[in-house]
C-alpha beads as a LAMMPS data file, in Angstrom:
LAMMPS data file: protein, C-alpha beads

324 atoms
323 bonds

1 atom types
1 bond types

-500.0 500.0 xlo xhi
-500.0 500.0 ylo yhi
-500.0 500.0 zlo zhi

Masses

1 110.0

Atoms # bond

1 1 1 -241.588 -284.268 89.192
2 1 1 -242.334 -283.214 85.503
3 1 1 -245.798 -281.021 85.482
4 1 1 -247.532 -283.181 83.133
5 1 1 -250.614 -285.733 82.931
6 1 1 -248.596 -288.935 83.235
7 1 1 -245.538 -288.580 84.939
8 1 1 -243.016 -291.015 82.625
9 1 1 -240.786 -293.113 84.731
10 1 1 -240.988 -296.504 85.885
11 1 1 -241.755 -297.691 89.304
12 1 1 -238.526 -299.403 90.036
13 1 1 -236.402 -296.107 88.215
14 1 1 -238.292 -293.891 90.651
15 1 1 -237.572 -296.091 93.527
16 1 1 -233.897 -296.223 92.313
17 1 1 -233.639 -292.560 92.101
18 1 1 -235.648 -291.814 95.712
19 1 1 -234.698 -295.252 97.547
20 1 1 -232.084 -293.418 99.649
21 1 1 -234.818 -291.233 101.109
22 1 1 -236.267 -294.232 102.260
23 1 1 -233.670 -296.386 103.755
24 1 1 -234.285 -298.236 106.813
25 1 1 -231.754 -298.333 109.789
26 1 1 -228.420 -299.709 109.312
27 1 1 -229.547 -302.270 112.471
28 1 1 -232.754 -303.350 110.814
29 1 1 -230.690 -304.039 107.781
30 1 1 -228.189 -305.943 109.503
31 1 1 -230.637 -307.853 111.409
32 1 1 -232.418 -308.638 108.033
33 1 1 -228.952 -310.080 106.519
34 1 1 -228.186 -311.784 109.255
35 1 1 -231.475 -313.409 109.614
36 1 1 -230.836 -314.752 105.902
37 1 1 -228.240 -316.727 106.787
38 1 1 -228.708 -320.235 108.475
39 1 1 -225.502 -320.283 110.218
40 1 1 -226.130 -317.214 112.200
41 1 1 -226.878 -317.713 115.909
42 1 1 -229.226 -316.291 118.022
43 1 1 -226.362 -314.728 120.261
44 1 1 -224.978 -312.910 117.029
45 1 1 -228.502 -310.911 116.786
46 1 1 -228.322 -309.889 120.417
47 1 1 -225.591 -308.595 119.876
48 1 1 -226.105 -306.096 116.983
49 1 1 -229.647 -305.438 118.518
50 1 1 -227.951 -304.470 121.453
51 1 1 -226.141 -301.743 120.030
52 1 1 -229.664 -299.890 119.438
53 1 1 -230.783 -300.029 123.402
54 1 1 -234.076 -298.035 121.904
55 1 1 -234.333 -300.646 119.908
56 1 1 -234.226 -303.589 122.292
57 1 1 -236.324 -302.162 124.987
58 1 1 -239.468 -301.849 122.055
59 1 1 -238.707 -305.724 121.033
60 1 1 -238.616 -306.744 124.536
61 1 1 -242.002 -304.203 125.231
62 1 1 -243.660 -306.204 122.129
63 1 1 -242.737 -310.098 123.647
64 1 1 -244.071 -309.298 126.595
65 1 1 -247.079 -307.878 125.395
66 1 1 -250.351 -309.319 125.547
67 1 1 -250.183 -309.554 121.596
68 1 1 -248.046 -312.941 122.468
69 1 1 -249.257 -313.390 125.866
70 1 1 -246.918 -315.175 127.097
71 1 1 -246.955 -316.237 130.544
72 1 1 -243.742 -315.520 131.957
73 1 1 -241.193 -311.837 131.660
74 1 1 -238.853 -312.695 129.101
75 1 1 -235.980 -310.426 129.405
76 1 1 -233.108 -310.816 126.810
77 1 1 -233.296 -310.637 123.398
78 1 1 -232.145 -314.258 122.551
79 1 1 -234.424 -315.881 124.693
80 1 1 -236.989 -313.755 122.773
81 1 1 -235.919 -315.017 119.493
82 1 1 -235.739 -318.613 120.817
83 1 1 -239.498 -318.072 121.845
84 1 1 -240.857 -316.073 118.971
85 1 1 -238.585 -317.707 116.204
86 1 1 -236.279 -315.816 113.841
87 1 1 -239.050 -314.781 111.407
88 1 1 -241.292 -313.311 113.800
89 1 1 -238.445 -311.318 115.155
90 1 1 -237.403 -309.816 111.394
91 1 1 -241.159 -308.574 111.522
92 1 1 -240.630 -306.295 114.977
93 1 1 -237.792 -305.082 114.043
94 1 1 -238.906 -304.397 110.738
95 1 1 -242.065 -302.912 112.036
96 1 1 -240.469 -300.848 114.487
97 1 1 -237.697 -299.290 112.181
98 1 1 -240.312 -298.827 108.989
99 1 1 -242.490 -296.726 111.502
100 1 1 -239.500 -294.352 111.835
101 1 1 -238.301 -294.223 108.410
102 1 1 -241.004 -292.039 106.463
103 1 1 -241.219 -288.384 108.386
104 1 1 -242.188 -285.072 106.943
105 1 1 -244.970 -286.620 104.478
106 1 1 -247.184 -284.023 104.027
107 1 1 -250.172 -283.761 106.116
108 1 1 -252.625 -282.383 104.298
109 1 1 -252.356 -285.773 102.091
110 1 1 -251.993 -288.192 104.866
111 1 1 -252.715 -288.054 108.846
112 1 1 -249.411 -290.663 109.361
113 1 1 -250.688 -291.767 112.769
114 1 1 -253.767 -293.005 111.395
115 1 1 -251.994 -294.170 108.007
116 1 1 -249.934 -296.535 110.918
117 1 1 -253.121 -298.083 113.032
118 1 1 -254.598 -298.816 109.348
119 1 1 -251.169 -300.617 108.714
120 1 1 -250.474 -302.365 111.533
121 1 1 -253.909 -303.460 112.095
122 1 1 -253.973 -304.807 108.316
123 1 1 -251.032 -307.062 108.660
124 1 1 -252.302 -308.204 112.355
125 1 1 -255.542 -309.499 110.375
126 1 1 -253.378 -310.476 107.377
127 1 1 -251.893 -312.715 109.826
128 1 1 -254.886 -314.069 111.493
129 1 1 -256.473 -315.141 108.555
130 1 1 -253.633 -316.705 107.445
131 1 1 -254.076 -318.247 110.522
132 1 1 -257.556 -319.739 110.009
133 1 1 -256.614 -321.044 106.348
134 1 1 -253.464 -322.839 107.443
135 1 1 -251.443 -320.769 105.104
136 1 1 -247.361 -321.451 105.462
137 1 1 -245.296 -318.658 106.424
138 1 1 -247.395 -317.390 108.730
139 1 1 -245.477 -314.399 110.081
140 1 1 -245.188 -313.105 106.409
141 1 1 -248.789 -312.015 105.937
142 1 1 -247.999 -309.555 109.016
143 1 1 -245.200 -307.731 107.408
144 1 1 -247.252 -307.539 103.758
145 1 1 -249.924 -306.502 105.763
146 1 1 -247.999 -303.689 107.474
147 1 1 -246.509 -302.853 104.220
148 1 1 -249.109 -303.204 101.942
149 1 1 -249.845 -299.249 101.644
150 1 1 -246.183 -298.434 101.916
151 1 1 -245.979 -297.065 98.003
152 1 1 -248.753 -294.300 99.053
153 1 1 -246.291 -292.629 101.412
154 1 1 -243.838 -292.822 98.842
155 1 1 -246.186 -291.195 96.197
156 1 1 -247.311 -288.588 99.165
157 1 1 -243.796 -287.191 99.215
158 1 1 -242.113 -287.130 95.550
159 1 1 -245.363 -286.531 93.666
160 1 1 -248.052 -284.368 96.418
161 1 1 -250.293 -282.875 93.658
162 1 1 -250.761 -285.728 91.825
163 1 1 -251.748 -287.363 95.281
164 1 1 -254.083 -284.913 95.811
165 1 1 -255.863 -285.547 92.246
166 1 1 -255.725 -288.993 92.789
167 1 1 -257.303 -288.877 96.648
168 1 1 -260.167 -286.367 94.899
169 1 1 -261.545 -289.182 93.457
170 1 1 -261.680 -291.515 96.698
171 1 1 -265.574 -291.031 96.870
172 1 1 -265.810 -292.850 93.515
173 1 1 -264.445 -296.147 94.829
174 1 1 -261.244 -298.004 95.234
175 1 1 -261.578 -298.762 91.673
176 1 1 -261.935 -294.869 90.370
177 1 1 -258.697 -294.156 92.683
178 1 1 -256.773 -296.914 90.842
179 1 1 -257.729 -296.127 87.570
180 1 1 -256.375 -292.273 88.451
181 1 1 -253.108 -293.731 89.694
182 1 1 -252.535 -295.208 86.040
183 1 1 -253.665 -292.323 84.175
184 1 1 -251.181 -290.002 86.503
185 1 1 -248.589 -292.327 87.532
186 1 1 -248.537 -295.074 84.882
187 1 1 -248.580 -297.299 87.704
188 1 1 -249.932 -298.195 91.435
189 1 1 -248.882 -298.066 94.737
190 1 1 -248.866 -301.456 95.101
191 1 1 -246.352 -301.887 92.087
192 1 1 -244.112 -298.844 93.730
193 1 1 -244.400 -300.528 97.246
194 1 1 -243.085 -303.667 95.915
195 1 1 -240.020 -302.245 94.183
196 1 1 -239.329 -300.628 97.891
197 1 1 -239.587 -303.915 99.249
198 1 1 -237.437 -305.510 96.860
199 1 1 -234.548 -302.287 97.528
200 1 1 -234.900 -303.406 101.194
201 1 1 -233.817 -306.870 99.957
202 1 1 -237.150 -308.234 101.406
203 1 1 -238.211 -312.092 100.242
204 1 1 -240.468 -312.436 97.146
205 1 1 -242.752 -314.318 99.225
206 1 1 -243.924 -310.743 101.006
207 1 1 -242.962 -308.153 97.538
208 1 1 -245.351 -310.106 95.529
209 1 1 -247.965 -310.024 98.115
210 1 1 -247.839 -306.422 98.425
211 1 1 -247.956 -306.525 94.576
212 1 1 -250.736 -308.034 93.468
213 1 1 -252.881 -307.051 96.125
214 1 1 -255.329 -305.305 93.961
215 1 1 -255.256 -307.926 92.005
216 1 1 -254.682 -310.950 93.707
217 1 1 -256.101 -313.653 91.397
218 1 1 -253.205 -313.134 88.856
219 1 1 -250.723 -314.240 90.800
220 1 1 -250.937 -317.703 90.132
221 1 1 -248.517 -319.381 92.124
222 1 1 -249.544 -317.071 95.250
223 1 1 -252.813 -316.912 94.366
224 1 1 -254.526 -317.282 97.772
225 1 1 -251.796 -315.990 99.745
226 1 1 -252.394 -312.647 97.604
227 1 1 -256.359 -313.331 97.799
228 1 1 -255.748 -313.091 101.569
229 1 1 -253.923 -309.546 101.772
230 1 1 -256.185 -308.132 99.637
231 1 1 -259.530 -309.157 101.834
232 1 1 -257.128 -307.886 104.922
233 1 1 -256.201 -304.661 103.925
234 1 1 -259.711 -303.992 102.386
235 1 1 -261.561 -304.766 105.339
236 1 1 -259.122 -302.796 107.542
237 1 1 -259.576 -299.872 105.606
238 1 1 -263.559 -299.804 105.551
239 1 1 -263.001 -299.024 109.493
240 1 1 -260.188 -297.006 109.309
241 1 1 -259.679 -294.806 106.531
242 1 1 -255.455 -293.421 106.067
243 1 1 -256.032 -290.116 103.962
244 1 1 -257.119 -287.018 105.132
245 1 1 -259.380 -286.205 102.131
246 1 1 -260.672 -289.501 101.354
247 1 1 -263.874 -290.725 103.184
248 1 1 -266.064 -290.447 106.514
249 1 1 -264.884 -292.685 109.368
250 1 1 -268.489 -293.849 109.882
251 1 1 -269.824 -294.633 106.650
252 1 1 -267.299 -296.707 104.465
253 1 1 -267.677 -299.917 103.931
254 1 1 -265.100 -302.959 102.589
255 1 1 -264.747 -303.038 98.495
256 1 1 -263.125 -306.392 97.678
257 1 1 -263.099 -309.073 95.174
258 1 1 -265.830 -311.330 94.980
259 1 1 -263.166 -314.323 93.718
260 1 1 -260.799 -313.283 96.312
261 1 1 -263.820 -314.031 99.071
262 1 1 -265.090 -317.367 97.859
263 1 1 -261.298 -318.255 97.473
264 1 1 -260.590 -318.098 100.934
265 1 1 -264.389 -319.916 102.086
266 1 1 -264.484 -317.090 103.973
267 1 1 -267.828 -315.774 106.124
268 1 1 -268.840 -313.129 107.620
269 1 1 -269.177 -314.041 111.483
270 1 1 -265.423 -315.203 111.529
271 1 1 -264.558 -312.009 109.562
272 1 1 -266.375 -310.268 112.449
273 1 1 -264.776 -311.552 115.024
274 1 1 -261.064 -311.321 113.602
275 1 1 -261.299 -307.699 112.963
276 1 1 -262.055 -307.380 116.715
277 1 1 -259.201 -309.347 117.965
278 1 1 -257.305 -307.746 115.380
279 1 1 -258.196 -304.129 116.454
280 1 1 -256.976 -304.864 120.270
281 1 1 -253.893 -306.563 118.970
282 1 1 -253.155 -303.725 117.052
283 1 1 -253.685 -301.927 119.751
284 1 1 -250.773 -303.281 121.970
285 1 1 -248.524 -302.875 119.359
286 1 1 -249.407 -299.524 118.275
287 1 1 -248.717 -298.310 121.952
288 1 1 -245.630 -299.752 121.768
289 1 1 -244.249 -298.485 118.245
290 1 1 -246.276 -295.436 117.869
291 1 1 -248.162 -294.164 121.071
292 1 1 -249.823 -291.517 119.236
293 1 1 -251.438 -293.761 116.746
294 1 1 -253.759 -294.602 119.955
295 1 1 -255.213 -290.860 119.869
296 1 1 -256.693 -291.374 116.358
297 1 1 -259.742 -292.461 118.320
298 1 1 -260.105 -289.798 120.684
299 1 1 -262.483 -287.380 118.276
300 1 1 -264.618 -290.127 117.435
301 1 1 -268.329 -290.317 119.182
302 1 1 -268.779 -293.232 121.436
303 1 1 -272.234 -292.805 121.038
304 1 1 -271.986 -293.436 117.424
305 1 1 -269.429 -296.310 118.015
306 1 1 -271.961 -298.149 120.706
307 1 1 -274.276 -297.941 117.810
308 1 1 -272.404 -299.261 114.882
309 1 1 -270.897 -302.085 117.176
310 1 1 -274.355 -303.010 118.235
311 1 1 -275.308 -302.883 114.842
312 1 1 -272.251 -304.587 113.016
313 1 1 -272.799 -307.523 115.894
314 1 1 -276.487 -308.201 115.112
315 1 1 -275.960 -307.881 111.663
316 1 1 -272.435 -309.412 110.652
317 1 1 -273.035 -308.633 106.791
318 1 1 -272.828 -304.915 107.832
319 1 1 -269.234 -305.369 107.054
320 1 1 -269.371 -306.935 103.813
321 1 1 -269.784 -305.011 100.253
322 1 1 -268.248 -306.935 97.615
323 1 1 -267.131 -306.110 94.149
324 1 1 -268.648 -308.614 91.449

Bonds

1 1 1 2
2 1 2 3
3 1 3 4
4 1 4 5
5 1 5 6
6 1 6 7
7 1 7 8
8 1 8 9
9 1 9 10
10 1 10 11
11 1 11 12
12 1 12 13
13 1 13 14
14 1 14 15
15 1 15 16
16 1 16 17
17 1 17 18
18 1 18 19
19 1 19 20
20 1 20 21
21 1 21 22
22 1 22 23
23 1 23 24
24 1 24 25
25 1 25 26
26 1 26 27
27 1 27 28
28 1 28 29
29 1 29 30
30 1 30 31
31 1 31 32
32 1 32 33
33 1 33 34
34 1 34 35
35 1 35 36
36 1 36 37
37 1 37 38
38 1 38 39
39 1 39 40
40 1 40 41
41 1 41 42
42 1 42 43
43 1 43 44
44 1 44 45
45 1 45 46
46 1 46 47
47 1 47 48
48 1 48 49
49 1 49 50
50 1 50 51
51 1 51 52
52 1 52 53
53 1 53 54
54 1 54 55
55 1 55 56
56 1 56 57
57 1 57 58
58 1 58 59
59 1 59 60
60 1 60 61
61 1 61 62
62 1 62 63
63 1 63 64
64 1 64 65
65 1 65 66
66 1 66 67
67 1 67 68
68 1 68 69
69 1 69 70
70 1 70 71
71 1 71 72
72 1 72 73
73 1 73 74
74 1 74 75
75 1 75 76
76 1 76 77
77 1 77 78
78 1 78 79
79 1 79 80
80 1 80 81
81 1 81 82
82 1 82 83
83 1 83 84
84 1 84 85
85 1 85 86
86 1 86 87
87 1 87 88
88 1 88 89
89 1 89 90
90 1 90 91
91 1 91 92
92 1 92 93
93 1 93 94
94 1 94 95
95 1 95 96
96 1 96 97
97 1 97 98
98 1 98 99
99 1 99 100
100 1 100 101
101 1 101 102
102 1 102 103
103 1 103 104
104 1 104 105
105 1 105 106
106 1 106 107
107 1 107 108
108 1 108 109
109 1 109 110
110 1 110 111
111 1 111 112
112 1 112 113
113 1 113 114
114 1 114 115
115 1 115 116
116 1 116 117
117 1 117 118
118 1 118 119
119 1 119 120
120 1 120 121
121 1 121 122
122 1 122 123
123 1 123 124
124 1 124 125
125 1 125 126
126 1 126 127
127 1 127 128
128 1 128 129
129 1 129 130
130 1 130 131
131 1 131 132
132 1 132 133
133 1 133 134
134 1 134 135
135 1 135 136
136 1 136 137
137 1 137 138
138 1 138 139
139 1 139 140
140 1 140 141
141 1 141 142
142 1 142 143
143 1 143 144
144 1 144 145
145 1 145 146
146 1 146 147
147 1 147 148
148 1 148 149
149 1 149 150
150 1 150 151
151 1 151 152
152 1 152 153
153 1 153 154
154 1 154 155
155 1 155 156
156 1 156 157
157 1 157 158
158 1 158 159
159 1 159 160
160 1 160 161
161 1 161 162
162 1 162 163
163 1 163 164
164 1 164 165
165 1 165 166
166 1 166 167
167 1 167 168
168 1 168 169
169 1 169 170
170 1 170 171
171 1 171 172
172 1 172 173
173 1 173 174
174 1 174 175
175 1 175 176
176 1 176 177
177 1 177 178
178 1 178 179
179 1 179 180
180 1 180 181
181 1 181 182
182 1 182 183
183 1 183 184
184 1 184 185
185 1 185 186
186 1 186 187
187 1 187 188
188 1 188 189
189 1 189 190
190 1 190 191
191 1 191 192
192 1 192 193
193 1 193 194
194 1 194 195
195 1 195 196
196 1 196 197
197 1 197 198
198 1 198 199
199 1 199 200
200 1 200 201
201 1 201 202
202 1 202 203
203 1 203 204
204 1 204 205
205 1 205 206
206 1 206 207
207 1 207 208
208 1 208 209
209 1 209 210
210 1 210 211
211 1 211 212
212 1 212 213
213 1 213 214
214 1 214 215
215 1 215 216
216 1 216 217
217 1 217 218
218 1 218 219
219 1 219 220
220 1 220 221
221 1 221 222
222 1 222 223
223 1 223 224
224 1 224 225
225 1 225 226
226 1 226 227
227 1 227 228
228 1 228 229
229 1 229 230
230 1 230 231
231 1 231 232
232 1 232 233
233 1 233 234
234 1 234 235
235 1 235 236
236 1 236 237
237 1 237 238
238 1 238 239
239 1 239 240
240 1 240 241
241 1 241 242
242 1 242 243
243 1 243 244
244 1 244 245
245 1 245 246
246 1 246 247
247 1 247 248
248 1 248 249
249 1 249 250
250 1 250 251
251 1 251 252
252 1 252 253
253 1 253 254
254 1 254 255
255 1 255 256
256 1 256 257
257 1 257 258
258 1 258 259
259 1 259 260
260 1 260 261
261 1 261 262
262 1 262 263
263 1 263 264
264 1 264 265
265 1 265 266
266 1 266 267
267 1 267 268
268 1 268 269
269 1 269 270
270 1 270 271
271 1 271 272
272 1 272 273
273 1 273 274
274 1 274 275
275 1 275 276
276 1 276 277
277 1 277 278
278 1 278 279
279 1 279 280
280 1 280 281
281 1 281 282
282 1 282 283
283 1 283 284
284 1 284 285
285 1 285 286
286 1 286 287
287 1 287 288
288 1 288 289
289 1 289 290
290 1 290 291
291 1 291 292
292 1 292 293
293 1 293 294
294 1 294 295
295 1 295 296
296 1 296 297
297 1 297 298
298 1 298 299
299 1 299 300
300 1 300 301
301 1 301 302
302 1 302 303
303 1 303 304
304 1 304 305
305 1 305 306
306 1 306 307
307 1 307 308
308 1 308 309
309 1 309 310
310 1 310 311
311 1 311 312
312 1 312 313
313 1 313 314
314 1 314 315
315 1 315 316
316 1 316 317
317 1 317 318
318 1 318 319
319 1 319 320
320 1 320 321
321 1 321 322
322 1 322 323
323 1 323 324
């Protein structure tokens, strides 16, 4: 990348001339194609799931996971699908290839363990919400909320010092980190995360979540759907923070739109009790997908996380800091 203070390129040239860094499995693609077309049986995706056996035996791990608690083993792949449905089923596969996809990002930028519990655990609350405001297209709001961040990686790896500038600011705010992606990029990672998205022939219906998530009330159309990511991924981060050289585990606390709350007639004891449910389902995926995403916990005190439980539980607007 050019050595100068705003790197000129688009974000869907750069993603153009990088994509093939970034391609996901030929399976996961096939599944995704295949999963586009309404003629296409649930025997035909056993099939071509079945020729990735590592594959199959983390879908089949996921099903019977206390995530869907369901009550019976289910044991074949189309009997998963038939229980799960065909959109839920592009999101584990997609979840489990994407985790696989981005290696070597540099590690003084990023700690990609953590970067994955902050992901996962964003689309698992994406989803919940959803949930609660009887959103359609459910399953969706996982896989934006997994992807949301997804443009950061790709900005860790083709452009690292201009990452680094850009996480110096992180103390600042959300807002001071955007405003340095402009100035250095001429762009954000949500714009360069939805041009991925769109490469990996993903609906619109997720790419323009993952979008205008920083600025959800312009979608119009989408505008609660986007209102919805953006309160997800904002609160996820507060707890768990996905750069290195960003902010303390302990002391952060949500930044999101003020509009984008009232939108939703959101409150703060549902919030609360969401982001617990959607920590332990995260949880049971992450062991799953990414078993050392679990460890990202093990240097933190329990003292300390006794306290701020105790404290977030008698005091449920602990969690909240909005932006006016």
């Amino acid at each position: 990348m050019p050595d100068t203070d705003t790197i000129a390129i688009e974000p869907r040239a750069l993603i153009e001339r990088v994509g093939p860094l970034y391609v996901l499995p030929d399976v996961a693609l096939r599944v995704n194609e295949l999963l586009s077309n309404d003629d296409t049986s649930n025997s035909q995706l056993e099939q071509v799931i079945s020729y990735d056996p590592a594959l199959t035996a983390q879908l089949l791990k996921l099903v019977n996971s206390a995530y869907y608690g369901f009550p019976s083993s289910i044991d074949t792949i189309s009997r998963a699908v038939a229980m799960i449905g065909r959109e839920e089923l592009r999101n584990l596969v997609l979840a489990t290839a994407v985790a696989s996809t981005f290696k070597d990002i540099p590690e003084d930028l990023v700690d990609m363990e953590t970067f994955w519990f902050h992901s996962i655990t964003s689309g698992v609350l994406a989803r919940l919400l959803a949930r609660h405001c009887k959103h359609k297209g459910q399953e969706r709001f996982f896989i934006a909320g997994l992807l949301h961040s997804i443009g950061k990686l790709v900005l860790f790896d083709q452009c690292p010092k201009e990452s680094a500038e850009v996480l110096s600011f992180k103390d600042q705010g959300d807002e001071a980190v955007i405003e340095a992606e402009k100035r250095l990029f001429g762009f954000t990672y949500a714009d360069l995360g939805a041009e991925l998205l769109k490469a990996w022939q993903l609906p619109q219906s997720i790419w323009q979540l993952v979008q205008f998530q920083l600025e959800p009330t312009r979608l119009n159309a989408q505008t609660q759907d986007a209102c919805l990511l953006h309160v997800a991924a904002k609160i996820t981060a507060s707890f768990e923070p996905c750069a290195i050289r960003t902010y303390n585990f302990n002391d952060f606390e949500p930044q999101y739109s003020a509009n984008a709350w009232q939108l939703l007639d959101l409150n703060e004891d549902l919030v609360s009790s969401l982001v617990c449910k959607a920590s332990e389902q995260a949880a049971d995926i992450l062991q799953i997908i990414k078993p050392n995403a679990t460890l990202v916990f093990i240097n933190v005190d329990p003292e300390h996380q006794i306290a701020e439980s105790k404290s977030k539980r008698d005091n449920p607007r602990a969690i909240r800091r909005v932006l006016d």
